[in-house]
N, C-alpha and C positions, 0 to 999 in steps of 0.2 A: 565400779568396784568399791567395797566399803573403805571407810575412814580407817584401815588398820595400819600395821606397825613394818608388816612382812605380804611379800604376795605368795600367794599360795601355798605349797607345801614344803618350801624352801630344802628341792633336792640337794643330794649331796656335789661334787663336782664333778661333771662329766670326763672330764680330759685327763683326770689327774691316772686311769688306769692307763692308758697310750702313754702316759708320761712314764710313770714309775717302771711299766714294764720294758722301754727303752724303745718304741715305738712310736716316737716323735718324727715328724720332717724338717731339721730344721735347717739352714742354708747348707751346710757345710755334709749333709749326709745324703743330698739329690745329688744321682747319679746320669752326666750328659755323655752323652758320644762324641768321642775328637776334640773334646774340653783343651784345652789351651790355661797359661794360669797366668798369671797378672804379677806385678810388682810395680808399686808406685817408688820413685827416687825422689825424695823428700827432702828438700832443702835445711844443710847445718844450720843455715845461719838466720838470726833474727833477720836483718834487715841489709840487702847486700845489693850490687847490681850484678847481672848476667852477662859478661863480656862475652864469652863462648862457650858455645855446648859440643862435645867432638863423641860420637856414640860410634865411631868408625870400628873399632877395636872392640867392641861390648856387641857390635854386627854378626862378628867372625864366632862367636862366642859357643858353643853347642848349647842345640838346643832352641836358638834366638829364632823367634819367625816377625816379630817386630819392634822396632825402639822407637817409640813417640814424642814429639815435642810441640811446643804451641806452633813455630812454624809449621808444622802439618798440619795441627788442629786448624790452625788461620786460613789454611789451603785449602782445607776440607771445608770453612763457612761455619765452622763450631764457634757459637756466641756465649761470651761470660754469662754466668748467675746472678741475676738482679734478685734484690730482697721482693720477698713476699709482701713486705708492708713497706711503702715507698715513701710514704707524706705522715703528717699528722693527724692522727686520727682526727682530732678533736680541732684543728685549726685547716688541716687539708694544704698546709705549707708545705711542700714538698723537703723531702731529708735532703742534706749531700753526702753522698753517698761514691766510692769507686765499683762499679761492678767487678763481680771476683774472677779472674779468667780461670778458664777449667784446669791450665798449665802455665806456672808461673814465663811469664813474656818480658823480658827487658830486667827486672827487678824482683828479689824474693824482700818478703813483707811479714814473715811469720819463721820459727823453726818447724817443720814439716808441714808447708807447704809442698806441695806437688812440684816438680819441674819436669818429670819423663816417664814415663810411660814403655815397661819392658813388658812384651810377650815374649814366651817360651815355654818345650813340651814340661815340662817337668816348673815347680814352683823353686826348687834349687837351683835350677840352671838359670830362671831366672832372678832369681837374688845373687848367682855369681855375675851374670853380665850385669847388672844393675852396678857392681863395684868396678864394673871395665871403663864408664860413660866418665867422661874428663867433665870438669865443668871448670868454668874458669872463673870465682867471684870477685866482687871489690868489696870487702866487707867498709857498713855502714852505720854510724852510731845508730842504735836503737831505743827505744821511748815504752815503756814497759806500764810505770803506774798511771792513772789516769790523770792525778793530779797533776802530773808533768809534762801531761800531755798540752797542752794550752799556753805552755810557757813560750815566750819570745824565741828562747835559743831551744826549745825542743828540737828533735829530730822531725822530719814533715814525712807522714807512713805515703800520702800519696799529693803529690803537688796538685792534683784537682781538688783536695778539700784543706783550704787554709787552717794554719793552726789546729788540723785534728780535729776541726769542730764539726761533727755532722747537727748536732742541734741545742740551739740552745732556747728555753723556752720558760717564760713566765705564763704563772697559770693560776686562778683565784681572786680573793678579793685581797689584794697584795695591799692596798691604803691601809685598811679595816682591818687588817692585821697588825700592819706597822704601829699603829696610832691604840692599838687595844695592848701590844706588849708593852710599848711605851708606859703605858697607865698602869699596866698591872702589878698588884702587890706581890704577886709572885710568878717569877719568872725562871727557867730551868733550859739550860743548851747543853745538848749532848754530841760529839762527834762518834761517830758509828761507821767501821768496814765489816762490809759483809760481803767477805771476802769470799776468792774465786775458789771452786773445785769443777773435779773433771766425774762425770756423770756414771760411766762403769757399768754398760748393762753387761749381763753377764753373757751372752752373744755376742761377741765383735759385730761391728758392718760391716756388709762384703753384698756381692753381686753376681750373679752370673747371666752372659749378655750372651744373647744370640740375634742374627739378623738370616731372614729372607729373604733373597736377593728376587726369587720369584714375586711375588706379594709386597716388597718394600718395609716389610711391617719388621719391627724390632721386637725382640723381647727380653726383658730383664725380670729373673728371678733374684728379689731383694728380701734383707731384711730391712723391713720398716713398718713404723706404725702411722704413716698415711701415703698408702699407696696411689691415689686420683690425683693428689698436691704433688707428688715426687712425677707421675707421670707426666702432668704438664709443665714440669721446670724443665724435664729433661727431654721432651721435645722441643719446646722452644731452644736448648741450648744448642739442639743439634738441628733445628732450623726445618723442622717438620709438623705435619700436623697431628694435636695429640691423638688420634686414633691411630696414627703409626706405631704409635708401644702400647705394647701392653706389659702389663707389671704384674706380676705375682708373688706374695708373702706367703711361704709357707709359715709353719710353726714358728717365733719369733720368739726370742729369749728377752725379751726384756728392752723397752725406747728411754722410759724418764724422761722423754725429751729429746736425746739426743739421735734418736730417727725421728723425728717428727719432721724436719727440714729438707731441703736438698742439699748434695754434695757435687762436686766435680765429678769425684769417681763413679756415679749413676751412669751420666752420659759418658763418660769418657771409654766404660766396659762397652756400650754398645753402640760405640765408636770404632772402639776394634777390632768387634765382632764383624760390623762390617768390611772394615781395611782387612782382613785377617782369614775373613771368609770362614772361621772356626769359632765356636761356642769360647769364651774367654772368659775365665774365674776369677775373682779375686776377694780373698778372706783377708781382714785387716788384723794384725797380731797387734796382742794385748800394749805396745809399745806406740803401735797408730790410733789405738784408741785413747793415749794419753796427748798424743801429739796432735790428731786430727777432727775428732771429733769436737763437734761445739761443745765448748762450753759451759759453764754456768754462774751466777752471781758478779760479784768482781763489781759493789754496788759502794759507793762511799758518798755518806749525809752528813749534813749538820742541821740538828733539828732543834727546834725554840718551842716550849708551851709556855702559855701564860692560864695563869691562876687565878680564881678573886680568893678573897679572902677564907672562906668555907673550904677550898679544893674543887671549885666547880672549872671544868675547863672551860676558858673562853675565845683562843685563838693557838694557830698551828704554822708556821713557819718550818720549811722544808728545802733545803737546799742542796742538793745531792749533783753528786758527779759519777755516771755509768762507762767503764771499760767497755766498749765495747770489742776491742779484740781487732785485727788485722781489718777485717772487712766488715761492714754493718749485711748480716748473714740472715734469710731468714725472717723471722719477726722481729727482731731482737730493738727493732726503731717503734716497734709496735707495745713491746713492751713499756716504754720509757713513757710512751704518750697514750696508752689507754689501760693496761694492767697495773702500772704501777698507782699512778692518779687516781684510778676507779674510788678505790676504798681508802683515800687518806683519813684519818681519824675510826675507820673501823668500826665496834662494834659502839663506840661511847660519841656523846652530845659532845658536838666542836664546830658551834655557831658561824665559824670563820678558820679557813684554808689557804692559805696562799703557798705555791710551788715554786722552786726554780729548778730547772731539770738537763741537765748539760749531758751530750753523750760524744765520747771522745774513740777515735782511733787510735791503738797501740801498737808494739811489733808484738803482738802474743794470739795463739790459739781464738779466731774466733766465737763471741759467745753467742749461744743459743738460747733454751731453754731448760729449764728442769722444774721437779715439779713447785706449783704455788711461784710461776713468775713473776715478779713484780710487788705481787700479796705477800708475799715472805719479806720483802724487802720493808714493805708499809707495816705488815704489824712487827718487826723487831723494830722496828723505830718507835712505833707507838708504846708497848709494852717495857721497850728499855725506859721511855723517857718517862713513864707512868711510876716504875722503879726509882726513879734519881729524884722524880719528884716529890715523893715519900720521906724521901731523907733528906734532901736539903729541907723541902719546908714544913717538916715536921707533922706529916701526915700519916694516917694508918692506910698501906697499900691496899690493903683490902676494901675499906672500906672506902679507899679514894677509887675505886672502881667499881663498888655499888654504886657510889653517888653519880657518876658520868652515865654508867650503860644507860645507850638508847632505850626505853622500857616499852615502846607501842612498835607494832608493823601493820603497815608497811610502811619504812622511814626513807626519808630523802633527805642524805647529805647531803655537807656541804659545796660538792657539787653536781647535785640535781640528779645522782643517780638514786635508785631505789631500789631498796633492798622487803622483797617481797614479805617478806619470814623470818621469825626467828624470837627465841624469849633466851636472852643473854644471860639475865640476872639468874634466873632458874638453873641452867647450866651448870654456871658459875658456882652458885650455889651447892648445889649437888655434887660438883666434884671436891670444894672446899671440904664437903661430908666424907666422901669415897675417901679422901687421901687423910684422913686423921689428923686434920690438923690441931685438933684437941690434944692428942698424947705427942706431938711431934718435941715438945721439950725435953719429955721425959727418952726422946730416940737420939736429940742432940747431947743431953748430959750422956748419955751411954757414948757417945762416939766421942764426947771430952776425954771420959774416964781412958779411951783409948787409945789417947793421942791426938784425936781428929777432928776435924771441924765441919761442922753439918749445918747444909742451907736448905731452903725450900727456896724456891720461884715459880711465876704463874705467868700464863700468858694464853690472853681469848684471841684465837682466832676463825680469821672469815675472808671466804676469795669467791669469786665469780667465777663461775666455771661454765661450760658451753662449747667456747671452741669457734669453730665456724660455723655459720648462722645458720645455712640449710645439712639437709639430710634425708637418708631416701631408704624406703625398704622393698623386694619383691617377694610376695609370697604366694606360691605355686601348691597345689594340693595335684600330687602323684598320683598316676593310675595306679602306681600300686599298695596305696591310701596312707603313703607318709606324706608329710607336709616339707617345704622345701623353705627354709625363711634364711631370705637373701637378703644382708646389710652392706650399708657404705660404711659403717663403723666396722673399725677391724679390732681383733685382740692381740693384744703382746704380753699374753700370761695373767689377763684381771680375770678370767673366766666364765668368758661370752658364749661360751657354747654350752655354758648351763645358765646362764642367766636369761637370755635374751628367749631361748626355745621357754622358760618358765613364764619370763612375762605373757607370752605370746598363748600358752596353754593354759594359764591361768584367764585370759582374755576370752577366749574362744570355748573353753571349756575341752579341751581335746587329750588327748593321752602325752602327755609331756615323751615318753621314750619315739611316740613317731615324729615327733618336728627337729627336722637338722639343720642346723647351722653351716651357712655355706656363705665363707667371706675370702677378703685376701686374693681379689685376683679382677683387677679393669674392665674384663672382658664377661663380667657376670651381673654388671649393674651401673649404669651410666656415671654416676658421680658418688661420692662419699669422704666425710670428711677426716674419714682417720680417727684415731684416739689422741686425743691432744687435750690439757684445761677438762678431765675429770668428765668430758661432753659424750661417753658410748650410753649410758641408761636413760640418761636423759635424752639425747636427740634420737640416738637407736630406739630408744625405749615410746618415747613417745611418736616417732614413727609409728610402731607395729602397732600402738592404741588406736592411732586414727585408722591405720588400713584394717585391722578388726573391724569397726566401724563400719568399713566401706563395705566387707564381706559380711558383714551381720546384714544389712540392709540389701545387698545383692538375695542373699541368701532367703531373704523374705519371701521373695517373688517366686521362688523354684518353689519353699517351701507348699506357699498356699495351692501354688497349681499342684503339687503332687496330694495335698493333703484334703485337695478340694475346701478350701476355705477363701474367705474374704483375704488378702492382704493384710486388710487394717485387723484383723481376728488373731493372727498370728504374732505367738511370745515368744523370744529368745531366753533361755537359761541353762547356763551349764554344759553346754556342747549341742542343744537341743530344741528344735522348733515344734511350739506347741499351740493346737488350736486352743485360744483362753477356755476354760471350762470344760475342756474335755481332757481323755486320756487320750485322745490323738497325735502320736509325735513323730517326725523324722529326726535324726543323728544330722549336724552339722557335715560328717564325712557323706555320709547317705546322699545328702541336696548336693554337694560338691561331685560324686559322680553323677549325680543326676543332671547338674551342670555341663559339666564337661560333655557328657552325651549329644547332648543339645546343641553342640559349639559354641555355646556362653559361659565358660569358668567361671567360678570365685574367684581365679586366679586376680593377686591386686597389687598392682606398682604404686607406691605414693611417696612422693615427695613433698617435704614442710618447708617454712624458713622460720625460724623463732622470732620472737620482740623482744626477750628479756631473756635474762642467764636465771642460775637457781644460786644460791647462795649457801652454802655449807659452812657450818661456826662450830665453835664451839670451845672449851676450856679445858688447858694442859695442864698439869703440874708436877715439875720435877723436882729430886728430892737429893744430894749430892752428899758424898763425903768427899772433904780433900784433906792431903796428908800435908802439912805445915811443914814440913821436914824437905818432902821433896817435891811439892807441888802437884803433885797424884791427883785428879781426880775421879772420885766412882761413881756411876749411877747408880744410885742406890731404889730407888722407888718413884715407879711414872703412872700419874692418875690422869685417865680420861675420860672424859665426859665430851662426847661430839653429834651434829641434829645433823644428818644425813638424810633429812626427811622421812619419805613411806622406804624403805629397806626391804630392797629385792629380797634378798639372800644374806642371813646376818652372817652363816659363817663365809662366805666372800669377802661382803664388805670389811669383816674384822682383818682379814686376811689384809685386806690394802691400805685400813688403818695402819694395822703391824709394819708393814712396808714403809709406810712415810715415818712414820717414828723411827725407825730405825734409820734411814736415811738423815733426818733430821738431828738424830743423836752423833751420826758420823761428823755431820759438816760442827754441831756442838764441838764437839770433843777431839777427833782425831782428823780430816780429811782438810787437804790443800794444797792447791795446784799454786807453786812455789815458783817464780821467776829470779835469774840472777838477774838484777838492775840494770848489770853493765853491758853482760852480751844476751843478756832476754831467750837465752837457753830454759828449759822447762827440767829444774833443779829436781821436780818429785815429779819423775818421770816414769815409775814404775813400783809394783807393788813394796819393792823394796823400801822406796822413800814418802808412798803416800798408801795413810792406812785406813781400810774399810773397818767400820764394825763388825761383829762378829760376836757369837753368843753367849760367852763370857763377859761383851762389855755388854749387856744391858740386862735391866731386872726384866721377872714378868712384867708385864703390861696389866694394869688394872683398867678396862677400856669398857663401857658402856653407853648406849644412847639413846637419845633424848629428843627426838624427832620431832619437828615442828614441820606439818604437812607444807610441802613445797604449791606453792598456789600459780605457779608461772607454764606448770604440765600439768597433762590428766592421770600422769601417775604418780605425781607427788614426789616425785626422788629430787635427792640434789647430788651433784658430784661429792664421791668419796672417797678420791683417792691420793690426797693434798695432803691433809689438815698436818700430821706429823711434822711433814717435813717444812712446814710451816712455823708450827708450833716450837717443836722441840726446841730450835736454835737460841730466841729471847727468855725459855722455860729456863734451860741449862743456864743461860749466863745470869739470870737472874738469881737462880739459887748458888751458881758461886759467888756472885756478889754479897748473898745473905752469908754463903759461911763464911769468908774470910776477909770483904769488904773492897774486892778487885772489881772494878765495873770498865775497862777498858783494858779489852784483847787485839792483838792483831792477828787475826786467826783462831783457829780452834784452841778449846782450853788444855792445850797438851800439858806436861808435868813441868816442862822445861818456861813457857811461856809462863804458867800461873807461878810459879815460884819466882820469875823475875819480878812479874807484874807486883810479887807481895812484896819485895826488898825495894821497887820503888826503882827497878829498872826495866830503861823501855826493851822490848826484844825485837 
């Protein structure tokens, strides 16, 4: 394929007519026979013990055909959820960890926590019996911020992990650190929360379980965006082999992260289904999604640069403290000891890293993921401290961030990762152009004349994306000559079912309208790894490049024998085999029935496993007004410039830039998952108390890109679905630092917190 910018004819989007015209499948609109409906009873209280559960009365109940407890679960052989990632990546120290029981047993650990499990015909009747089940608590102090977590007299979330420490972990050249800040003439410590929100796809999670009692086999139609990872958790929990479930995503509204993991309630629905002998449903309302779902951020550093005298960085000191929430859930230990660390110092020269990385239990909402794990976390540290650095030591931000960026690839930081690609400075550059920083005074005295005070801020970022290392594609050519292109990557609305069938017909040369996309379901393709880490174009994508590959070269052999030619004679171009030097051709579909006739298809399974992630960068700039009066602030203007590498489909990819920026403006400016200290109740528990963005609060997006071919695949992409929510957060508080000279938030820059921050009180 050539060195270009776009692959092929970059169609418009497939799915979006099924959408708009109201002809989606998405959980809550498949129709079962003898459905049964679920209600999870979700524990008040942060942190309590379970004296007694009495369900006698919630029995009688109309309607009731079941009420579950871990006692039954324990009866049945149903095993807790262990994390996905158990040790350190990077040391192979094992975490400590409590596995999470599917049904809280002895002790609740979190507000909504599970403790029972009600079936009944109707979804009202069983939310009436769900208020019949007595529960008898001992409420228990609760341990909420992380910092508190580690303290002598904290509360202990599980007596198997002392002191709430699951890890604590030094990491770099900690001497060669110590001994270069020592020395250095300029020196800058910033404290940084980067604080917790709750993830909000606009699909609740829910489930619907059925069991075969003939066959043994389970089946769960789920929302989520890695269906292979969810099925083998939730066999293992219920103590069977993973080809006993099978999983099915229809149409999914939306992961961020917060389906990418397993839940209790997975297994627990086809659990029921069994006990129950009935298909069992359960839709989680917008209230479980505040309470239940992982997850996100809840990240607190204190970070150290040292300087020479010019503004050259010379060493990075990093000490941070990770919430991890009720249970270490998921990846979330994986986060701390490989996403996070990966890209310390980012996209600029930092000779010398040293880490200290603590991840603690709390009574709150276990964390997960969302997008730019760990990366979100490394460049707002980076890029604040690049800011503070500026003004304490009397540097030009700007140019103190020509002078560090990395300027050659492929560079190896300073810990030995390597970053294939990328031209920083150019970026950088280009956006400083795009966003006018030339007339920006002249946009600030306008906003004096009117009361208001006007900042820019900047901020380059860069994450690794990929996901899980293997990946796998099947693709079938139909007797009745569509193409059948079967993935382990799934989609939850990036728009795979026009991207992947483009790559794939841009590969092959074939008619893009016959190749269908057929994903979302266990039982269609041995493994896959989900959408998780920006990893569907790239590992899906590069998938369907090698298995072209393997069909181009099958296809050789059919070609010459139908064409009576040598083998070696025989060119592929364009959908089409051709003896060199003549006008002799067969049609790629042509040799594919001719294939099949013969009992030798094209048909081609393949499976990869990567060595290296792609690296997506690139440079934000946001542009604020805030009202002095009452702490107001506006987005006023967002420039981006981001290298996404070779670019499927630009209008896609703009699509999921827009996406993360907006995301990343929420957690900016308005979104936060609010804990009372004392009884660790989740105080922004609903849209009433925690607020999404919304089209009023953000400018157009001035967004362009700047691809720098990704050299780790043969299709050049990098993940593109981060960078915003990346970006936005250090962009925003850097330009409210420029307009009004507040550089410590606790939380987003709401009107009430920036107006304390300016009177010089803490909020």
């Amino acid at each position: 394929m050539p060195d270009r910018a776009v692959i092929g004819d970059a169609p418009r989007r497939r799915e979006d007519a099924r959408f708009v015209t109201g002809h989606g499948a998405y959980l809550d609109d498949l129709a079962f026979e003898g459905v049964t409906h679920a209600v999870f009873l979700r524990s008040p209280h942060a942190h309590a013990r379970i004296i007694a559960i009495d369900a006698a009365d919630a029995l009688k109940a109309p309607g009731v055909t079941a009420i579950l407890t871990a006692q039954d679960a324990a009866g049945d052989g149903l095993r807790p959820l262990r994390p996905t990632v158990e040790a350190n990546v990077q040391t192979n120290e094992p975490f400590r960890f409590l596995p999470q029981p599917l049904l809280a047993q002895g002790k609740v650990r979190y507000a909504g926590e599970p403790v029972a499990l009600v079936i009944a015909e109707t979804r009202h009747q069983a939310l009436d019996a769900a208020e019949r089940i007595a529960i008898d608590y001992q409420p228990l102090p609760a341990v909420i911020r992380a910092h508190d977590a580690f303290r002598p007299d904290a509360p202990q979330v599980a007596a198997e992990i002392p002191n709430n420490l699951c890890l604590d972990w030094h990491w770099g050249q900690t001497t060669e650190v110590a001994d270069t800040i020592k020395a250095a003439p300029h020196v800058v410590t910033i404290t940084l929360n980067n604080h917790r929100i709750v993830t909000n796809p606009m699909e609740p999670r829910g489930g619907v379980g059925t069991y075969d009692p003939n066959t043994g086999r389970y089946t769960l139609h789920l929302s989520s965006q890695n269906i292979h990872g969810n099925r083998d958790t939730a066999a293992r929990a219920l103590g069977v082999d993973p080809r006993a479930v099978r999983i099915i995503a229809p149409d999914v509204g939306g992961g961020f992260g917060a389906k990418n993991f397993a839940y209790a309630e997975h297994a627990l629905v086809l659990w029921a289904a069994r006990r129950t002998g009935r298909p069992v449903k359960w839709i989680a309302t917008r209230s479980e999604t505040f309470l239940s779902d992982h997850q996100a951020r809840d990240h607190l550093a204190t970070a150290t640069l040292a300087l020479d005298a010019d503004g050259n960085f010379k060493a990075l000191h990093v000490d941070s403290i990770a919430n991890l929430g009720a249970y270490m859930a998921g990846g979330s230990g994986g986060v701390q000891t490989n996403q996070y660390p990966h890209l310390q110092g980012t996209v600029y020269n930092l000779p010398a890293v040293a880490l200290r990385v603590r991840a603690v239990l709390t009574n709150t909402t276990p964390i997960g993921v969302t997008r730019g794990p760990g990366f979100g976390e490394a460049v707002n540290i980076m890029e604040r401290l690049i800011d503070a650095a500026a003004k304490q030591c009397g540097f030009d931000r700007i140019d103190l961030r020509r002078r560090n960026f990395v300027t050659t690839t492929p560079m190896t930081n300073a810990f030995d990762f390597v970053v294939d690609s990328g031209d920083f400075r150019t970026h950088f550059d280009t956006a400083i152009t795009n966003a006018d920083l030339t007339n920006f005074p002249k946009r600030r005295q306008t906003s004096e004349a009117n009361g208001k005070c006007r900042g820019i801020g900047l901020a380059c970022h860069i994450k690794a994306t990929g996901g899980l290392p293997t990946e796998n594609v099947d693709i079938r050519f139909e007797p009745d000559g569509t193409v059948s292109l079967i993935t382990g990557t799934q989609t939850i609305g990036q728009g795979h079912e026009t991207t992947m069938p483009q790559i794939l017909a841009d590969r092959l040369g074939l008619p893009n309208a016959i190749i269908h996309l057929k994903q979302g379901d266990t039982d269609l393709i041995p493994m896959g790894g989900g959408h998780g880490s920006s990893r569907a174009t790239y590992m899906g994508g590069t998938a369907i490049w090698r298995a072209s590959d393997i069909i181009i070269a099958k296809g050789k052999t059919v070609a010459a024998q139908a064409l009576e030619a040598a083998e070696a004679d025989i060119v592929f171009e364009d959908g089409t085999y051709r003896v060199a030097g003549t006008d002799r051709t067969i049609t790629l579909l042509e040799t594919a029935a001719k294939a099949r006739d013969s009992n030798d298809p094209l048909d081609t399974y393949h499976q990869w496993t990567r060595d290296a992630m792609t690296f997506p960068n690139g440079t934000h700039i946001a542009e604020v007004e805030v009202d002095p009066e009452t702490g107001a602030v506006s987005l006023e203007r967002l420039t981006a410039v981001d290298d996404y590498g070779i670019v499927v489909n630009p209008m896609i990819a703009a699509g999921q830039a827009h996406g993360a920026i907006a995301q990343g403006a929420g957690q900016a400016l308005l979104e936060h998952a609010v804990y009372d200290p004392d009884s660790g109740q989740l105080i922004s528990g609903s849209f009433m108390d925690y607020a999404l963005p919304r089209a009023g609060d953000l400018p157009s997006f001035d967004l362009s890109f700047a691809g720098t071919r990704c050299t780790t695949n043969p299709v050049g992409v990098k993940g593109c679905g981060e960078a915003g929510a990346i970006a936005l957060f250090p962009a925003v508080a850097n330009a409210i630092a420029d307009a009004v000279g507040v550089t410590t938030l606790n939380g987003p820059a709401t009107a009430n917190r920036v107006w304390h921050a300016m009177q010089g009180i803490q909020s």
